[in-house]
C-alpha positions in Angstrom: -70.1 -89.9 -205.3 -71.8 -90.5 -208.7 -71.6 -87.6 -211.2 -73.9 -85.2 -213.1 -74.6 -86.2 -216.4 -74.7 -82.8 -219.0 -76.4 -84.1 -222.0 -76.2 -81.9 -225.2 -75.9 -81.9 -228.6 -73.2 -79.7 -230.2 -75.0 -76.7 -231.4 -73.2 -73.4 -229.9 -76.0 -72.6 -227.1 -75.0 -76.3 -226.0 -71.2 -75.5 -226.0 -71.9 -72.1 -224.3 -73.9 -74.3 -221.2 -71.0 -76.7 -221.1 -68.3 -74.4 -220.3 -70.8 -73.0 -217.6 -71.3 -76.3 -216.5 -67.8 -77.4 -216.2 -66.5 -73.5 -214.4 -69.9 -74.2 -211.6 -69.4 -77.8 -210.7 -66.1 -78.4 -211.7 -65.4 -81.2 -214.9 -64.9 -83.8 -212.8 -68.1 -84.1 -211.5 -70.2 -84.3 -214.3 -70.3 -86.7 -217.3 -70.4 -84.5 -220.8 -72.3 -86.3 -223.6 -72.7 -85.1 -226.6 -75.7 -86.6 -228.5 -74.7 -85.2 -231.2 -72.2 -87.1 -231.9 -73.4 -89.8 -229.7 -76.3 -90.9 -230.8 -76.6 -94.5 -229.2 -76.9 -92.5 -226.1 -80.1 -90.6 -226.6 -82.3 -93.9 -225.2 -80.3 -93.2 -221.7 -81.0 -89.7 -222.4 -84.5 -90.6 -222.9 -85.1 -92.7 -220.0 -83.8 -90.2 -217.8 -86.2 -88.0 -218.5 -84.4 -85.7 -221.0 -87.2 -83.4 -223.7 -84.6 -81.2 -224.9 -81.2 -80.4 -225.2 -79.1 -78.5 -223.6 -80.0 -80.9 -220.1 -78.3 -81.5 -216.5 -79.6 -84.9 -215.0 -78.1 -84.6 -211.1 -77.0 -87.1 -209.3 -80.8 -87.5 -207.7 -82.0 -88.1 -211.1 -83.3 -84.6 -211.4 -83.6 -83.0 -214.7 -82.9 -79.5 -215.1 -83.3 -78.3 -218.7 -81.2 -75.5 -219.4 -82.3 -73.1 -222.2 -84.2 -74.8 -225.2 -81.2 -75.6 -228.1 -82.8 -78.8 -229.7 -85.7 -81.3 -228.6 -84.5 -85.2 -228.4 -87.0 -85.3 -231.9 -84.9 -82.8 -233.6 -81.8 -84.7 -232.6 -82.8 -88.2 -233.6 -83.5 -86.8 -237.0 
């Protein structure tokens, strides 16, 4: 089964969603990335239709943005 994907980018509203992400759909179904510290991986983040960050991409390919920590701008910068 291919995982979630949790995109965020450090900042403690981010951190805060993770947890809740990890305690709803258990960590081994979802891939955390922190673009934060992983910046090569804001083009994926990007292309899957990410605007801001904290973000769940599904395993569909659905987006669901969760609360408004940073836009993808504000982290590239």
């Amino acid at each position: 089964m291919k995982k979630s994907v949790f995109y965020h980018a450090g900042c403690p509203v981010c951190i805060s969603a993770e947890q809740d992400i990890i305690e709803l759909i258990g960590a081994n179904n979802v891939d955390i990335v922190n673009i934060g510290k992983e910046k090569n991986r804001i083009d994926e983040a990007e292309k899957a239709g990410i605007q801001s960050v904290p973000a769940l991409v599904t395993p569909n390919g659905n987006v669901l943005h969760i609360n408004f920590g940073a836009s993808l701008e504000d982290v590239k910068a």
